[in-house]
C-alpha positions as CSV (number, residue, x, y, z in Angstrom):
1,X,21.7,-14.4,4.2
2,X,18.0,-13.9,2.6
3,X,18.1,-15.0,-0.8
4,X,15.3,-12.1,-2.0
5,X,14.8,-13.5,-5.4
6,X,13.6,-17.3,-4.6
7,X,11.9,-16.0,-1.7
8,X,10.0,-13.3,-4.1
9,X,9.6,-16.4,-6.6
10,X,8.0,-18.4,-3.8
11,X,5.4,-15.3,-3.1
12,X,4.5,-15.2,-6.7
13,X,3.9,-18.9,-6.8
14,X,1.6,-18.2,-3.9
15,X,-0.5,-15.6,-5.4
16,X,-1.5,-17.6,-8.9
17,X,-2.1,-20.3,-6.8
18,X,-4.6,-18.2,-4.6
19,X,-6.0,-16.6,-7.5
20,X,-6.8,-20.0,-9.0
21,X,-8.2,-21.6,-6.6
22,X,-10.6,-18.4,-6.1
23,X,-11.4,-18.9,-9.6
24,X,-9.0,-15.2,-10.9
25,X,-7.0,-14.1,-12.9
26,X,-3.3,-14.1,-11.1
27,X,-2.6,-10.8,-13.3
28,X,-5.3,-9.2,-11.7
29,X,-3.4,-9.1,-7.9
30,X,-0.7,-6.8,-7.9
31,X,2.2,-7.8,-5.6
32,X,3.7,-4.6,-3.3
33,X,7.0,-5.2,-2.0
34,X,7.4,-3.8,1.5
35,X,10.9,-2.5,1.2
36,X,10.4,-0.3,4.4
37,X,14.0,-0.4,6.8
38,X,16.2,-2.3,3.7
39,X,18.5,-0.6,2.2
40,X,18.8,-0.2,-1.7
41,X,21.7,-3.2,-2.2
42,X,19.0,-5.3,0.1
43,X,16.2,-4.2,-2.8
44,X,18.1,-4.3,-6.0
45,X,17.8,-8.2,-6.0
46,X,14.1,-7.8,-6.3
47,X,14.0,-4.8,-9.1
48,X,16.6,-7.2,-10.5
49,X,13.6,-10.3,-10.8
50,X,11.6,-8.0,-12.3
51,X,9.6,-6.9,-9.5
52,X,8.9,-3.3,-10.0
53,X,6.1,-2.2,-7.3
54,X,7.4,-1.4,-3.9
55,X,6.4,-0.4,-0.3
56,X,7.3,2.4,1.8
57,X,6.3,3.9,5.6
58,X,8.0,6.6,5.5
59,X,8.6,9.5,3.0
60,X,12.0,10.6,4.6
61,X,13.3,6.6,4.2
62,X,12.2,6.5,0.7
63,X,13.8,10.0,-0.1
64,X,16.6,8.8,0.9
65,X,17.1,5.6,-1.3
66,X,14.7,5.8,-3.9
67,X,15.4,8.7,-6.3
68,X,18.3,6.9,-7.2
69,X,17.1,3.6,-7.8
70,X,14.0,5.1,-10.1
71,X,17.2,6.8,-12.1
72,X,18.4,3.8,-12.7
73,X,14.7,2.1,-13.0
74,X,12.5,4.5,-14.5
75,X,9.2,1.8,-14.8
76,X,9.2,1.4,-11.0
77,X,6.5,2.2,-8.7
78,X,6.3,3.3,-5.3
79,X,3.4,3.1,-2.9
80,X,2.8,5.5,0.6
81,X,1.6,2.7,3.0
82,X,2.6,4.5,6.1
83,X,0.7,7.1,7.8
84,X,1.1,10.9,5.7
85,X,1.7,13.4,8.1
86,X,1.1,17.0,6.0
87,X,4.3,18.7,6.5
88,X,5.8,15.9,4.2
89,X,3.1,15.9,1.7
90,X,4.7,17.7,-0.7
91,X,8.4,15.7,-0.8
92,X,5.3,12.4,-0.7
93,X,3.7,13.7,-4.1
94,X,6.9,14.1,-5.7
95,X,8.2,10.4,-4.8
96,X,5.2,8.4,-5.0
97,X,2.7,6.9,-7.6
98,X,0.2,5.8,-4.9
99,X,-0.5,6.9,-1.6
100,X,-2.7,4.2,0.2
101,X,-3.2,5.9,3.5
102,X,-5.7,8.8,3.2
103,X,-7.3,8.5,6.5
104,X,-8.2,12.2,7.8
105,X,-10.5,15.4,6.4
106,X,-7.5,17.4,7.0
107,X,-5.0,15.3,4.9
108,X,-7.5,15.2,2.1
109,X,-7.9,19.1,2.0
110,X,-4.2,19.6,1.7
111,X,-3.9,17.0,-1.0
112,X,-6.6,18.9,-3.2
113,X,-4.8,21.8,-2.2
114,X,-1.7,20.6,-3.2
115,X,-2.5,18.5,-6.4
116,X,-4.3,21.7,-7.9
117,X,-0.9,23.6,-6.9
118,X,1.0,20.9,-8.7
119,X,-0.5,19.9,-11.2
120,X,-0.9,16.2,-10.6
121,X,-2.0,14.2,-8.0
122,X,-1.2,9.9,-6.7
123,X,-3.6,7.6,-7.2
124,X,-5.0,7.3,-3.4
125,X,-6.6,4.8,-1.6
126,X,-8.5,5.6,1.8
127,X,-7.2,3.6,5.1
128,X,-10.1,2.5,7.1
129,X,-9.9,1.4,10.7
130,X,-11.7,-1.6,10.4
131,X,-11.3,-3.0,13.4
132,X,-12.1,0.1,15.3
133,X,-8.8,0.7,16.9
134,X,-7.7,3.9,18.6
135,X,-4.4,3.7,18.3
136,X,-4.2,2.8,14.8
137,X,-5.0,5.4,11.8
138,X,-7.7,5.3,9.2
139,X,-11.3,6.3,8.8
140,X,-13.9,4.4,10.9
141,X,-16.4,2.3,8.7
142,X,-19.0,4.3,10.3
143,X,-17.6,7.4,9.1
144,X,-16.5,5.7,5.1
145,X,-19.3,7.1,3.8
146,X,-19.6,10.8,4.5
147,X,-15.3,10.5,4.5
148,X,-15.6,9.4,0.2
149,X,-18.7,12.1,-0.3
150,X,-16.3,15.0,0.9
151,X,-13.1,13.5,-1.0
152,X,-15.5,13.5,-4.3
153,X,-17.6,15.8,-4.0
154,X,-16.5,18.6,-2.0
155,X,-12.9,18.5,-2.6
156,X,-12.4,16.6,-6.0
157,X,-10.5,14.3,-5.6
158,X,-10.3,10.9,-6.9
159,X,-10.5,8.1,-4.6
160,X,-9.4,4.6,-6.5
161,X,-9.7,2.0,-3.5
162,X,-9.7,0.9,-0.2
163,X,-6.9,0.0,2.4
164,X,-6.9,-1.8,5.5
165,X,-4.8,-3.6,8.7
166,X,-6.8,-5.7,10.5
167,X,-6.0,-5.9,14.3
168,X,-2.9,-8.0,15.1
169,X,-4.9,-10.6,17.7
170,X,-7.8,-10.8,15.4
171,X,-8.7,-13.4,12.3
172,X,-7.8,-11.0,9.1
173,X,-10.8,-12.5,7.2
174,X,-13.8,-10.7,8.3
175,X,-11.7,-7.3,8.2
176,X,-11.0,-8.2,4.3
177,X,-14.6,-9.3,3.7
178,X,-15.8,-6.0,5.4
179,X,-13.2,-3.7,2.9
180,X,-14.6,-5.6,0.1
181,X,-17.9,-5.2,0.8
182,X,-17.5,-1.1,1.6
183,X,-15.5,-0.8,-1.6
184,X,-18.2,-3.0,-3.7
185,X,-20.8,-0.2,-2.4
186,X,-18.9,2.6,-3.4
187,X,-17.7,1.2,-6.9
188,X,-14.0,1.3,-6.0
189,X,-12.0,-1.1,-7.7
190,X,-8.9,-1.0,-5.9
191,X,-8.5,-3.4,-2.4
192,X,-4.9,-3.1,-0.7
193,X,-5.4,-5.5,1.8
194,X,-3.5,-8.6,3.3
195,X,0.3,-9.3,4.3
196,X,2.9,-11.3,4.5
197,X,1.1,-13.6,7.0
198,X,-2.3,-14.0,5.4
199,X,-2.1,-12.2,1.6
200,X,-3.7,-16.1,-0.1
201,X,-6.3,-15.2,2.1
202,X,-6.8,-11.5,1.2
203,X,-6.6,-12.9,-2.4
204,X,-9.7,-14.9,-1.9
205,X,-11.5,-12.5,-0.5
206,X,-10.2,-9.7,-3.5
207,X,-7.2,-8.6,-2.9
208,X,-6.0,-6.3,-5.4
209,X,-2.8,-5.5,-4.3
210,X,-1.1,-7.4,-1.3
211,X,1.6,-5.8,0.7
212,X,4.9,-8.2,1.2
213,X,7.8,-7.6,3.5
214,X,9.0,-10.0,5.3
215,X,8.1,-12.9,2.8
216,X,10.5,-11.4,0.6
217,X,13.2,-9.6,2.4
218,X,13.4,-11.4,5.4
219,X,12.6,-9.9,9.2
220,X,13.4,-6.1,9.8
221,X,16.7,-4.5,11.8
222,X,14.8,-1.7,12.7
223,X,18.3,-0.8,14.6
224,X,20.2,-0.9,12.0
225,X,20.7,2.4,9.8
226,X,20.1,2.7,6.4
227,X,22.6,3.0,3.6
228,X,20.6,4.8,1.5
């Protein structure tokens, strides 16, 4: 049985000792719990440590586990990591504080649209591709800078940082220094970058927030249904 709260202890350790030896602040990296495919008992001994930001793919698997949990934990907050398709963008900007995977002109339109509907509007992050994949979503670096000029200035939007996932079979460390570098030259603060495999190293390289599954909770059942 994974015991979630020494394993989250053990990722904490690692991210003050990363952010030390790269000379930060360990407060500064903000640790997002990949909750995607665990069920609510599986999470509650995390929110129970304290650990109050958390990871999601999908809006329809957070709908169905989270509302209750933030009832019961008001101060929590949830992150989009998953690819948005627009016929769930409004349940998404209901349930979450973040959405880290802007990726297309189309999405952003609807989230203007929408925001201005609403009233209010996630913090977002744009998802770059960079390592050029076709298969995988996000914005091409090629393509970062006109992508940010039409979020800002066409549409309105506020864009607070970067997001990327480097290709599987390739070393993570240029892909981070290349996010870092595109979000230094656009003044964006915010760096969602590294896993549970490599987040020290995302850390050197400025990490803001790190995304952490299986570190924590242990190796998905994606067969297994969800309890809700």
């Amino acid at each position: 049985m994974t015991d979630v709260k020494a394993n989250l202890a053990q990722v904490r350790a690692e991210i003050d000792r990363a952010a030390h030896e790269a000379g930060r602040d360990p407060a500064a990296v903000t640790l997002v719990a990949v909750s995607k495919t665990h069920d609510a008992p599986a999470i509650l001994p995390a929110i129970e440590a304290g650990q109050r930001v958390f990871g999601e793919n999908r809006v329809q698997e957070a709908a169905g586990k989270w509302p209750a949990l933030r009832e019961r934990f008001p101060d929590l907050e949830l992150h989009l990591i998953g690819p948005l398709q627009t016929n769930k963008l409004r349940e998404a900007l209901a349930l979450f504080d973040v959405i880290q995977s802007v990726d297309r002109p189309k999405l952003a339109r609807m989230l203007a649209e929408e925001g201005a509907r609403a009233g209010r509007l996630p913090r977002l992050l744009v998802q770059v591709n960079t390592g050029e994949e076709p298969q995988k979503a996000g914005v091409l670096p090629a393509d970062l800078d006109g992508f940010l000029r039409e979020c800002r200035e066409d549409l309105g939007l506020t864009v607070d940082g970067l997001m990327c996932i480097p290709p599987v079979d390739d070393q993570p460390a240029p892909h981070f220094a290349l996010l870092a570098d595109m979000a230094a030259a656009h003044g964006l603060k915010l760096l969602s970058m590294g896993m549970s495999g490599d987040y020290p190293m995302a850390i050197r390289l400025g990490a803001t927030h790190v995304r952490v599954g299986t570190a924590i909770f242990g190796h998905r059942d994606y067969s297994a249904p969800l309890a809700g």
